[in-house]
N, C-alpha and C positions, 0 to 999 in steps of 0.2 A: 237225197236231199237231207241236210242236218238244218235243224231247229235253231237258232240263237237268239239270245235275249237282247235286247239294242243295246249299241255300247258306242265308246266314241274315246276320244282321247283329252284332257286340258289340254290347253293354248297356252301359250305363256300368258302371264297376267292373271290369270282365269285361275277359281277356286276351283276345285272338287267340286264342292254344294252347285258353284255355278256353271260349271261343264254340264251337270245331272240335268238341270232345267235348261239348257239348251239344247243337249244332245235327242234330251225326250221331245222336245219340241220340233227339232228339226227330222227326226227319224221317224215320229206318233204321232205329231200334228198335235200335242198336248201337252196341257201347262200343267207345272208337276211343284208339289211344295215338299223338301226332304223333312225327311221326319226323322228319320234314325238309324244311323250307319251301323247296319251289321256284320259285315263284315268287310277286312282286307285281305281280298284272297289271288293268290301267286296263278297266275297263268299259264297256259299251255308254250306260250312262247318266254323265253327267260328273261326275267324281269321286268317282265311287263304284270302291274297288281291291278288286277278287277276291284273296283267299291261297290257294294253289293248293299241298295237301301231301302228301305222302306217308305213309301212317299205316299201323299195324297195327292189326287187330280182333283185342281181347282179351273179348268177350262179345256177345254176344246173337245173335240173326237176323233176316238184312234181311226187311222185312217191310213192304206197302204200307200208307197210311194214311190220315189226313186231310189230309194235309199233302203226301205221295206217293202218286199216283193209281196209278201200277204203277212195277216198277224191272223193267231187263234189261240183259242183258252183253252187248254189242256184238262182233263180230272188228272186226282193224283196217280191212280192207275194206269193212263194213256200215259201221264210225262214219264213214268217210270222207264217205258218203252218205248219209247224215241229217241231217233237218233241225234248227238248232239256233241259238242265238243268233251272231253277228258277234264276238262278241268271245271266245268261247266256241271257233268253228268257229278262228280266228285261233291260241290259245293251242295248240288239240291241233294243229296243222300244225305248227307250231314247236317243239313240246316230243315229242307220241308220234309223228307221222307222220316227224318226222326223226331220231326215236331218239335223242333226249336227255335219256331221264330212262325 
């Protein structure tokens, strides 16, 4: 089993900012307010770009589903050691293992 972090794709119409708060909604069962894009980072499949943000939860509770088979909180030690996609493993090296965000 690999780990990932929820994700989803825009719709047409649809912002980035408003993909984020829906996709957290529909995958978490949780209402999410973006705070600040950290990065736009290139994906394991070609050209496809991950928005990677920082957000507060202003409602609900995480909650697994059909969409999320279970969620869990990781220490930096554990994420370190799981398994997880390549491009995925690549960003948290770069951004939480080296304490940049």
């Amino acid at each position: 089993m690999a780990w990932y972090p929820p994700t989803g794709h825009v719709k047409e119409g649809e912002t980035v900012e408003q993909a984020l708060v829906r996709e957290a909604y529909e995958e978490l069962n949780i209402i999410v307010k973006p705070v600040e894009l950290i990065s736009e980072w290139q994906q394991d499949i070609p050209g496809e770009i991950a928005y990677w943000w920082k957000c507060k939860i202003v409602g609900g509770e995480i909650m697994d589903g059909e969409e999320i088979g279970e969620h869990r909180y990781f220490t930096l030690d554990e994420a370190k050691k799981i398994k997880t996609w390549p491009a995925e493993k690549k960003f948290f090296e770069e951004f939480f293992w080296n304490n940049r965000i």
